[in-house]
N, CA, C and O atoms as a GROMACS GRO file, in nm:
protein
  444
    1UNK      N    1 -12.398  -1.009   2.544
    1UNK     CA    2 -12.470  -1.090   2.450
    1UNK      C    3 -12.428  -1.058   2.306
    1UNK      O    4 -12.406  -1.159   2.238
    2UNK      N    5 -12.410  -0.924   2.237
    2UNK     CA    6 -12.377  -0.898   2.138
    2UNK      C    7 -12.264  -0.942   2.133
    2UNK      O    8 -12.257  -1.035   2.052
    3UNK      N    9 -12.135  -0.910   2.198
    3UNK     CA   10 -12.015  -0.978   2.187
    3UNK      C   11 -11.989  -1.112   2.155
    3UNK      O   12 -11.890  -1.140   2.087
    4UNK      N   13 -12.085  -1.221   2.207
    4UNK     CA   14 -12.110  -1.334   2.177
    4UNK      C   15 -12.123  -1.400   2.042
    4UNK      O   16 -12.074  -1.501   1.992
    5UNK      N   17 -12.236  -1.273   1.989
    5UNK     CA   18 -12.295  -1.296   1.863
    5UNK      C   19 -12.229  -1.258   1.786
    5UNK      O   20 -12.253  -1.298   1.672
    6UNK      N   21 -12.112  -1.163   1.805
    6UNK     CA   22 -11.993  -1.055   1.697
    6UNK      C   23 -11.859  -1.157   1.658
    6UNK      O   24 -11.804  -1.192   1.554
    7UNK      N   25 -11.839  -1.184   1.812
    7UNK     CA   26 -11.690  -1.221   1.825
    7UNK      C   27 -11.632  -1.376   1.828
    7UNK      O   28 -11.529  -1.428   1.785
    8UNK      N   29 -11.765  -1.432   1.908
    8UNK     CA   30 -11.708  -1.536   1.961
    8UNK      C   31 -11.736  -1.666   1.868
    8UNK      O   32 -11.854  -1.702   1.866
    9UNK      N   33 -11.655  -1.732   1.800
    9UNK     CA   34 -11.662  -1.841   1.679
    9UNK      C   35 -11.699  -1.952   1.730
    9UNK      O   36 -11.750  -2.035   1.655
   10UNK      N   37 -11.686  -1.977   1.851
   10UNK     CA   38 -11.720  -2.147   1.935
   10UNK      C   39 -11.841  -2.170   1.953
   10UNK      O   40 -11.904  -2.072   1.993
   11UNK      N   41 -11.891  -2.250   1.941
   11UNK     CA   42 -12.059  -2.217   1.900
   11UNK      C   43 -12.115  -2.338   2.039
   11UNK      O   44 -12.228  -2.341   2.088
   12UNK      N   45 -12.014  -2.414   2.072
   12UNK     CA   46 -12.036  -2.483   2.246
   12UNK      C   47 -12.013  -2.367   2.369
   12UNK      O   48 -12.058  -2.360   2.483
   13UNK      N   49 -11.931  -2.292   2.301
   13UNK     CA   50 -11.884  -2.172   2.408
   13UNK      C   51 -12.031  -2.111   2.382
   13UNK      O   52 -12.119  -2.162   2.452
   14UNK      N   53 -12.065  -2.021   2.302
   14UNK     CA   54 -12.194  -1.939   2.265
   14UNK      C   55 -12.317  -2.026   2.377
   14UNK      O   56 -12.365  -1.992   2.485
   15UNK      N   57 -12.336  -2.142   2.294
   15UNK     CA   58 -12.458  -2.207   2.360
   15UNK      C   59 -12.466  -2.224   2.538
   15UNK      O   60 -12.567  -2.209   2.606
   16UNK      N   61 -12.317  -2.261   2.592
   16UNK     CA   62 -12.303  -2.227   2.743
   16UNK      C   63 -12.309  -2.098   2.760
   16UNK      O   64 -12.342  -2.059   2.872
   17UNK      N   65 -12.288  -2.024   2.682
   17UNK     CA   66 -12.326  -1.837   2.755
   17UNK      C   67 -12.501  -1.819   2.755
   17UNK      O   68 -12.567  -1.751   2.833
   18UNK      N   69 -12.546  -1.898   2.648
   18UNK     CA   70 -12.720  -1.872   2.602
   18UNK      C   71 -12.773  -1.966   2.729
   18UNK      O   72 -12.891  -1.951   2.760
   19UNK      N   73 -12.706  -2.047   2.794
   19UNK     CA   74 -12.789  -2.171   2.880
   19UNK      C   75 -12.760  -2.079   2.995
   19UNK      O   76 -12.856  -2.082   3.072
   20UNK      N   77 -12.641  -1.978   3.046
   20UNK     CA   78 -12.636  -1.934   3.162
   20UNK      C   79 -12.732  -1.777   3.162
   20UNK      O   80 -12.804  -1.723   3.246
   21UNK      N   81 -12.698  -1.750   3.055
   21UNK     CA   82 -12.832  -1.670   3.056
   21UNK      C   83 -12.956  -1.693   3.090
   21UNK      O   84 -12.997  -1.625   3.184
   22UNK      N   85 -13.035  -1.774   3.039
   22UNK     CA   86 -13.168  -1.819   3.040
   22UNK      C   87 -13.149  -1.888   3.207
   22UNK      O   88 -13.255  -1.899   3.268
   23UNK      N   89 -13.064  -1.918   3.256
   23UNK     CA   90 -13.065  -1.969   3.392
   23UNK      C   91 -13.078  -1.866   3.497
   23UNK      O   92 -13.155  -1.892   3.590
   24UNK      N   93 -12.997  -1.724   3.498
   24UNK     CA   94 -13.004  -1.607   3.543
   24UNK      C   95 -13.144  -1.567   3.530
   24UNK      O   96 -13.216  -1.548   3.628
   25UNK      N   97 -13.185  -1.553   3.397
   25UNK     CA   98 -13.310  -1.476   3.394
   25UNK      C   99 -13.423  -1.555   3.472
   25UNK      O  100 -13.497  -1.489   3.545
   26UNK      N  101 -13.443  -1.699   3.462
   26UNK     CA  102 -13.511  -1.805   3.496
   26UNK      C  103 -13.530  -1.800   3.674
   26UNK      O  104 -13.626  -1.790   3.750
   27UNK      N  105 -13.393  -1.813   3.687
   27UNK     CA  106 -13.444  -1.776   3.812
   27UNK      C  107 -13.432  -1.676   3.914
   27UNK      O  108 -13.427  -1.690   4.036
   28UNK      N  109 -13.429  -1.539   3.820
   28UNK     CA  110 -13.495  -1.408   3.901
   28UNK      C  111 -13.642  -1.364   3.891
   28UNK      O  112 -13.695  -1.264   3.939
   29UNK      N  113 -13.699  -1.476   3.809
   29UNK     CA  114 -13.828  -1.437   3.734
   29UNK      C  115 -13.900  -1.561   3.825
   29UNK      O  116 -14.019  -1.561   3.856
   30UNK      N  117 -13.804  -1.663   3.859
   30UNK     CA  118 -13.899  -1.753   3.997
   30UNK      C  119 -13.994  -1.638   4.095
   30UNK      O  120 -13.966  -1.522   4.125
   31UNK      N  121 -14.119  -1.721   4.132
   31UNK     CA  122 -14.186  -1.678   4.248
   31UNK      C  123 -14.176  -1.658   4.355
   31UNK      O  124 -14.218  -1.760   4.410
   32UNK      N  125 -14.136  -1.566   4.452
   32UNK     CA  126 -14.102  -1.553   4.545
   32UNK      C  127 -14.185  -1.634   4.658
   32UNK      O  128 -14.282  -1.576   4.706
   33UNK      N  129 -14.156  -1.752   4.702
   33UNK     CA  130 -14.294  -1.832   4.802
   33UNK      C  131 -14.377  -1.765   4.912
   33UNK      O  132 -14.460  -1.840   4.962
   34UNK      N  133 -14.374  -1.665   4.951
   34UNK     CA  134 -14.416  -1.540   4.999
   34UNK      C  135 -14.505  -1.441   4.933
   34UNK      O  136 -14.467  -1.363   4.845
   35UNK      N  137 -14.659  -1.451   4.993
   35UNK     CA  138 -14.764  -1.362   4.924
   35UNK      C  139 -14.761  -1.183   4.999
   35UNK      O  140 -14.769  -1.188   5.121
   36UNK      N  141 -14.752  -1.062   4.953
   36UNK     CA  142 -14.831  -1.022   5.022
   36UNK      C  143 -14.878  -0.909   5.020
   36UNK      O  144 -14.789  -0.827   4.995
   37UNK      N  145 -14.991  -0.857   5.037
   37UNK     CA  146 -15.135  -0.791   5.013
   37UNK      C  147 -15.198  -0.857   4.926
   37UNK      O  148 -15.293  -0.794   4.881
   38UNK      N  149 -15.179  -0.998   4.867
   38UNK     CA  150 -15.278  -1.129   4.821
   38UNK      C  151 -15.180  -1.079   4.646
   38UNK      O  152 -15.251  -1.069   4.546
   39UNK      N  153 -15.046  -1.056   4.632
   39UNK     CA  154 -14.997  -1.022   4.521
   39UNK      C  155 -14.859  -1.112   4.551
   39UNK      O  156 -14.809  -1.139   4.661
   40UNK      N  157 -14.808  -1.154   4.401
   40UNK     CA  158 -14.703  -1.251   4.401
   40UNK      C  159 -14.609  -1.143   4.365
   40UNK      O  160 -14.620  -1.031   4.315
   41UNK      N  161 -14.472  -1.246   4.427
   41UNK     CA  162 -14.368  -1.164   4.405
   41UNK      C  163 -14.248  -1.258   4.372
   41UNK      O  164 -14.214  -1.354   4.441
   42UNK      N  165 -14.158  -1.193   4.198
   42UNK     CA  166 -14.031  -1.266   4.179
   42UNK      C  167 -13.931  -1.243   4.277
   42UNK      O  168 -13.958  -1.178   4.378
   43UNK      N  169 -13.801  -1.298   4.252
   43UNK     CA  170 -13.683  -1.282   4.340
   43UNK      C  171 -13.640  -1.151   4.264
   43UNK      O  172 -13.564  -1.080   4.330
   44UNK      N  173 -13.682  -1.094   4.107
   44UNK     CA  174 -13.652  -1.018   4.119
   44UNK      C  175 -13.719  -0.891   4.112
   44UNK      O  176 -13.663  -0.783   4.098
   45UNK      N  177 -13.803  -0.906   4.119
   45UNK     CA  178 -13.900  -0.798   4.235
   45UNK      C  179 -13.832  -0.717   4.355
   45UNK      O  180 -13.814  -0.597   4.380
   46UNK      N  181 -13.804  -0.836   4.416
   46UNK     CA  182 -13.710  -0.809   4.565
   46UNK      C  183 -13.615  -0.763   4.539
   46UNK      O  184 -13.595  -0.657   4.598
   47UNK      N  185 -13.516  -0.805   4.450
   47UNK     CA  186 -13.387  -0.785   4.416
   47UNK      C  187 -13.402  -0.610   4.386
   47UNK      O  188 -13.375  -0.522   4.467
   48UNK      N  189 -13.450  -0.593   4.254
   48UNK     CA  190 -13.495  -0.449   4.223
   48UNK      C  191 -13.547  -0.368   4.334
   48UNK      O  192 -13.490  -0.262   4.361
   49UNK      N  193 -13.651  -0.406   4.402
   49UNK     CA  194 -13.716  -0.302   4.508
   49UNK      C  195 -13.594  -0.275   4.588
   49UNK      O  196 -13.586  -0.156   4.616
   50UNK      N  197 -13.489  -0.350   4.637
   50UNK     CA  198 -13.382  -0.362   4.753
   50UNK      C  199 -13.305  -0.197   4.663
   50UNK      O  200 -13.278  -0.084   4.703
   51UNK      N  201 -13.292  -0.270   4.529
   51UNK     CA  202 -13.168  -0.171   4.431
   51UNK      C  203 -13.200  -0.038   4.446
   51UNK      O  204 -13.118   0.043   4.489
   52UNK      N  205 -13.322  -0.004   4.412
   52UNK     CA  206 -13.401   0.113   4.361
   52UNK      C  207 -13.465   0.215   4.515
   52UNK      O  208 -13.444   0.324   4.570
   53UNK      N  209 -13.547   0.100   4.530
   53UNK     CA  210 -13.639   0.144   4.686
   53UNK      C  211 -13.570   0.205   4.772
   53UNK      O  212 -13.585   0.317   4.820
   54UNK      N  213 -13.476   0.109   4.794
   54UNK     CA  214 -13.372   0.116   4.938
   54UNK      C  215 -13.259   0.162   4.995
   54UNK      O  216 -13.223   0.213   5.101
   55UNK      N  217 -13.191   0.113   4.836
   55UNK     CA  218 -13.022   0.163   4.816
   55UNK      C  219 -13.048   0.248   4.784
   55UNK      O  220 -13.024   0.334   4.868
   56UNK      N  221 -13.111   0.299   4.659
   56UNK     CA  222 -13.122   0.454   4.567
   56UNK      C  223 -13.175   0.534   4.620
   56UNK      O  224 -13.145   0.654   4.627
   57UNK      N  225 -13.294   0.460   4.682
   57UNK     CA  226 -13.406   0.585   4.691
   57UNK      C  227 -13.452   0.632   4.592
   57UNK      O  228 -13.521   0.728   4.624
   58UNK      N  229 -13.451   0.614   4.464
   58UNK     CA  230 -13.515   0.629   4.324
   58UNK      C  231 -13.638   0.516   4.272
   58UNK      O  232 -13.635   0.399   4.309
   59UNK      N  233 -13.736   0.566   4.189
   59UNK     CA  234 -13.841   0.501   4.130
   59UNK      C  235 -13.875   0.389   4.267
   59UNK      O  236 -13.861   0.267   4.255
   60UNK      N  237 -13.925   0.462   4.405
   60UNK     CA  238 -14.011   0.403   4.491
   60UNK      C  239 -14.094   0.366   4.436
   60UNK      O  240 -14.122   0.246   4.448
   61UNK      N  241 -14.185   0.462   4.337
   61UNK     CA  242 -14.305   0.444   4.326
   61UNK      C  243 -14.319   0.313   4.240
   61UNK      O  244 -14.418   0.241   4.251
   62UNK      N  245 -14.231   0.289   4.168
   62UNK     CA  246 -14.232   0.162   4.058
   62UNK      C  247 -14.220   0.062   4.161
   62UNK      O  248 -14.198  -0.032   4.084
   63UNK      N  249 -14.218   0.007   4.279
   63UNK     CA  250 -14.166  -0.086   4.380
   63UNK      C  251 -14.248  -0.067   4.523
   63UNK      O  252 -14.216  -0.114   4.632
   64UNK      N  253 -14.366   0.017   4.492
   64UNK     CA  254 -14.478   0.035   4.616
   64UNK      C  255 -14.499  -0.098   4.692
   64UNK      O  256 -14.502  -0.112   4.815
   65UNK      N  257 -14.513  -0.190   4.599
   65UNK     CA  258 -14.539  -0.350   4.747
   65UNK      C  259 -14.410  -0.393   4.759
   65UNK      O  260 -14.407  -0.478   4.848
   66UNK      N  261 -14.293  -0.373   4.707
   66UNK     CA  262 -14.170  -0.420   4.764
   66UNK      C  263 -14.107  -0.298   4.921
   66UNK      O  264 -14.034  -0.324   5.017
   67UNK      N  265 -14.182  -0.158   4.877
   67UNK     CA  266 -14.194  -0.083   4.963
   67UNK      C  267 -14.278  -0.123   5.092
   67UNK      O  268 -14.228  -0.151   5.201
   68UNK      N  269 -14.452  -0.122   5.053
   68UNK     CA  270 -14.512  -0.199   5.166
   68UNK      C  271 -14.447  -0.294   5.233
   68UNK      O  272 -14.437  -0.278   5.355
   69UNK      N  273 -14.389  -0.416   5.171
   69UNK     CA  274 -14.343  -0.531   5.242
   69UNK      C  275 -14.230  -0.549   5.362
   69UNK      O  276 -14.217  -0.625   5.458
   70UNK      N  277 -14.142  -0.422   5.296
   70UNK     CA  278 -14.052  -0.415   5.395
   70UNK      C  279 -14.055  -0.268   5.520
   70UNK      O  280 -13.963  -0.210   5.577
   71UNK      N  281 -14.210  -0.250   5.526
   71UNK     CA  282 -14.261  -0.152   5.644
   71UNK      C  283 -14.268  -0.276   5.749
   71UNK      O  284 -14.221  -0.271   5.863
   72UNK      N  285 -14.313  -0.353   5.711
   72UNK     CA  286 -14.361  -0.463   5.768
   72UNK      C  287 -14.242  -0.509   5.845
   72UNK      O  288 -14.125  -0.515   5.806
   73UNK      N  289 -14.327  -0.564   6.040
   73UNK     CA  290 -14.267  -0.623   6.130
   73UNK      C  291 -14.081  -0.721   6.082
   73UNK      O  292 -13.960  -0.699   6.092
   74UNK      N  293 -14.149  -0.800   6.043
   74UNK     CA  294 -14.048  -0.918   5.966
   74UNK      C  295 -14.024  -0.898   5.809
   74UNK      O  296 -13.930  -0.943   5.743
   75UNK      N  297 -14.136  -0.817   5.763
   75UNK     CA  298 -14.131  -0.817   5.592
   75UNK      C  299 -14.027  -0.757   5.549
   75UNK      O  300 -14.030  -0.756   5.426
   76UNK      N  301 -13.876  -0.673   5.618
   76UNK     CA  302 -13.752  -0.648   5.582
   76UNK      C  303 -13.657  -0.718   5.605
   76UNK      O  304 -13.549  -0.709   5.547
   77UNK      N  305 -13.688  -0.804   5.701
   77UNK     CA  306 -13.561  -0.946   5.702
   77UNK      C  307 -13.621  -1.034   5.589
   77UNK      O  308 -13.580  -1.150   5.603
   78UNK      N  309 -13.691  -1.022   5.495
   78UNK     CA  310 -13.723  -1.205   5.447
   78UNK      C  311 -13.704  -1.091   5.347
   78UNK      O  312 -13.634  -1.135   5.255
   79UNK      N  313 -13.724  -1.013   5.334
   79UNK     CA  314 -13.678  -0.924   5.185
   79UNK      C  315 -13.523  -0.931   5.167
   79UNK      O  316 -13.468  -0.949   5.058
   80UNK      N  317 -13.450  -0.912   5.303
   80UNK     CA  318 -13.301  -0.860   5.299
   80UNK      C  319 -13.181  -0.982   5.252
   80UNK      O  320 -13.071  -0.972   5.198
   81UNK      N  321 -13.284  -1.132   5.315
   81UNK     CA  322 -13.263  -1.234   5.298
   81UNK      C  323 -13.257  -1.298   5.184
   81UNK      O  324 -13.174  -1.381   5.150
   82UNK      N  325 -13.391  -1.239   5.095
   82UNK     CA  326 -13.376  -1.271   4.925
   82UNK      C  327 -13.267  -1.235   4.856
   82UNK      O  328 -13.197  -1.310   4.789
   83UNK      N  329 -13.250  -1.097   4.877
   83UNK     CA  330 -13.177  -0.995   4.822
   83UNK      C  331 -13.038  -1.040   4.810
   83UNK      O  332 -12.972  -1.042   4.707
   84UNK      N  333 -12.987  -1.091   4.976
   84UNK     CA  334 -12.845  -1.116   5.015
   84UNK      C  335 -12.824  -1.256   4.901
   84UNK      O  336 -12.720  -1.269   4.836
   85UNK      N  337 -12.936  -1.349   4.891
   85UNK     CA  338 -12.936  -1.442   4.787
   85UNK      C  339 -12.972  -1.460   4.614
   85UNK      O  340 -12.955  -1.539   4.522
   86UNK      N  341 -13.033  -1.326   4.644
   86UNK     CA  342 -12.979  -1.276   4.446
   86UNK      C  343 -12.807  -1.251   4.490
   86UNK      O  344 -12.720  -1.331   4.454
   87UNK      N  345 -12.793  -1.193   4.529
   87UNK     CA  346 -12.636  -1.156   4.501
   87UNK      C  347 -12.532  -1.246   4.494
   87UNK      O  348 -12.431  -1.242   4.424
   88UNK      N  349 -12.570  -1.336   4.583
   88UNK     CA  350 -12.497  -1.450   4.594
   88UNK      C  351 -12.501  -1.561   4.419
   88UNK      O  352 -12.402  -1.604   4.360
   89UNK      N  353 -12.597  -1.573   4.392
   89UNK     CA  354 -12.654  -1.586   4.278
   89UNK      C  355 -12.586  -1.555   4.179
   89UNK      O  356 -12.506  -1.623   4.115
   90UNK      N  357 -12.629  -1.417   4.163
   90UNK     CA  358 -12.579  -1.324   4.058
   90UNK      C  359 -12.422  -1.379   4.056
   90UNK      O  360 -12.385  -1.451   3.963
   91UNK      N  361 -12.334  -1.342   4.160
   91UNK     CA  362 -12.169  -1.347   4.145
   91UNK      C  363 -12.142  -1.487   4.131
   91UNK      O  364 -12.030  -1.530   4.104
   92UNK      N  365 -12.256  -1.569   4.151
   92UNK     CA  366 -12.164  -1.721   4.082
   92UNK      C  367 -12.251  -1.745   3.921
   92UNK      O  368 -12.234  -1.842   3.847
   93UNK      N  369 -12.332  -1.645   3.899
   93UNK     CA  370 -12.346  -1.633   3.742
   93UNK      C  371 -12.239  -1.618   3.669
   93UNK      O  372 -12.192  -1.690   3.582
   94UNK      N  373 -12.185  -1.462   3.738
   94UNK     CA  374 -12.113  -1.401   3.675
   94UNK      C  375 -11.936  -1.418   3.697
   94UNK      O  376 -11.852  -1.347   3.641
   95UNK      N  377 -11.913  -1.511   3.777
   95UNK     CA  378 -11.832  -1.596   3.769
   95UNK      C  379 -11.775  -1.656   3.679
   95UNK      O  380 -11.661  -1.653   3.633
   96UNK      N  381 -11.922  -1.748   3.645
   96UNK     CA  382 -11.908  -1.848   3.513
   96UNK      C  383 -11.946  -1.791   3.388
   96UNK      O  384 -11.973  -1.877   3.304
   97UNK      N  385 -11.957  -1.672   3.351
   97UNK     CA  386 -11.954  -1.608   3.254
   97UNK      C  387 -11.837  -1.543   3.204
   97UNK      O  388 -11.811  -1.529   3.085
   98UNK      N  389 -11.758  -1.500   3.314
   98UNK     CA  390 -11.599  -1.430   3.319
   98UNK      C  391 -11.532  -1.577   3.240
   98UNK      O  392 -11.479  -1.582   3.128
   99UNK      N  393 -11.550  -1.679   3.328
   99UNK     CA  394 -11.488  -1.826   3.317
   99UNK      C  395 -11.508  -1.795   3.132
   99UNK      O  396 -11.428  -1.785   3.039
  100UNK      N  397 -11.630  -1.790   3.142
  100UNK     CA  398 -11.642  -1.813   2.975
  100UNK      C  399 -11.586  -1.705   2.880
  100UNK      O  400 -11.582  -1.710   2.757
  101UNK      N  401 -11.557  -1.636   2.937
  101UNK     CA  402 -11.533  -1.467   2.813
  101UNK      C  403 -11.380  -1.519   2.789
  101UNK      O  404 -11.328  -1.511   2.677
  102UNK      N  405 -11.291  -1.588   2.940
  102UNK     CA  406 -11.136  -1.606   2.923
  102UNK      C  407 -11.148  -1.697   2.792
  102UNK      O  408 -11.100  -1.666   2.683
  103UNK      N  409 -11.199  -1.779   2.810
  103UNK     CA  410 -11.203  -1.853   2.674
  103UNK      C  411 -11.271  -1.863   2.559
  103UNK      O  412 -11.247  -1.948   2.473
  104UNK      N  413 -11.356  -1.780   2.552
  104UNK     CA  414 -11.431  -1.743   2.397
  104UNK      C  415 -11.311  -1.621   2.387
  104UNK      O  416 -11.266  -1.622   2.272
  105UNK      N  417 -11.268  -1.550   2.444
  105UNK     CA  418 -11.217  -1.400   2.364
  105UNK      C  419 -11.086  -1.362   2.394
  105UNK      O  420 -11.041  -1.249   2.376
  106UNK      N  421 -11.013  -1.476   2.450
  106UNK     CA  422 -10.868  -1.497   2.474
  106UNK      C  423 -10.772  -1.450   2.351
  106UNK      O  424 -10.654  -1.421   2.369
  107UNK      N  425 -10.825  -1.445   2.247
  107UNK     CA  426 -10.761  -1.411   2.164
  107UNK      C  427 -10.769  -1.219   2.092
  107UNK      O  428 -10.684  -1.152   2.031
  108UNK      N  429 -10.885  -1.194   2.129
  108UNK     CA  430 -10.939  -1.043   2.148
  108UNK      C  431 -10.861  -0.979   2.206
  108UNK      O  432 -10.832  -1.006   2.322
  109UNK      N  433 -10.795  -0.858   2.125
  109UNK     CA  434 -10.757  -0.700   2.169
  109UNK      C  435 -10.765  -0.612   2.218
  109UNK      O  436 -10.811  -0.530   2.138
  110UNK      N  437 -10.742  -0.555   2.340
  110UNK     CA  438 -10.815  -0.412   2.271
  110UNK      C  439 -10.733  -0.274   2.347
  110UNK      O  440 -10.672  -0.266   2.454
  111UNK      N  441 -10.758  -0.186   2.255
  111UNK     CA  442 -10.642  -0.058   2.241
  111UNK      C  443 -10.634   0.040   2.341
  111UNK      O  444 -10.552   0.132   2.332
   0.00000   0.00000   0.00000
């Protein structure tokens, strides 16, 4: 984001990096359609609990109902399922962000 704001002079280029942003954030911050212990949950809720909870094993405690959820019978496939679809997500964000850096900073150095 700073690089954007430092480097990059195209101000259609800038505004497509600010629209794919707000699209990323937008929809990890969607509701997960799935309640449970009567508490809502984002995609990235899931996403994080998967990162932290599961992979790391670090800051469980920050991710206790993403923890509860996936004790649960089925509640680790519909978690694993989100998860596999942030990622999917994420890499065609960050796809079209690469797309965009070749051409905002094509002309950029560095030593």
């Amino acid at each position: 984001s700073k690089l954007y704001k430092t480097h990059c002079t195209d101000q259609k280029i800038k505004e497509k990096f600010i629209e794919l942003r707000k699209v990323f954030n937008s929809e990890l911050d969607r509701t997960w359609p799935f309640r449970f212990n009567k508490k809502t949950l984002t995609y990235r809720d899931i996403f994080m609990g998967f990162i932290y909870a599961d992979i790391a094993h670090s800051k469980v405690k920050n991710h206790q109902i993403f923890h509860q959820l996936t004790k649960q019978p089925f509640g680790y496939y519909l978690a694993l399922n989100t998860f596999l679809r942030c990622i999917n997500f994420i890499h065609d964000i960050l796809t079209m962000i690469n797309h965009l850096n070749k051409i905002a900073f094509s002309n950029l150095k560095t030593n």
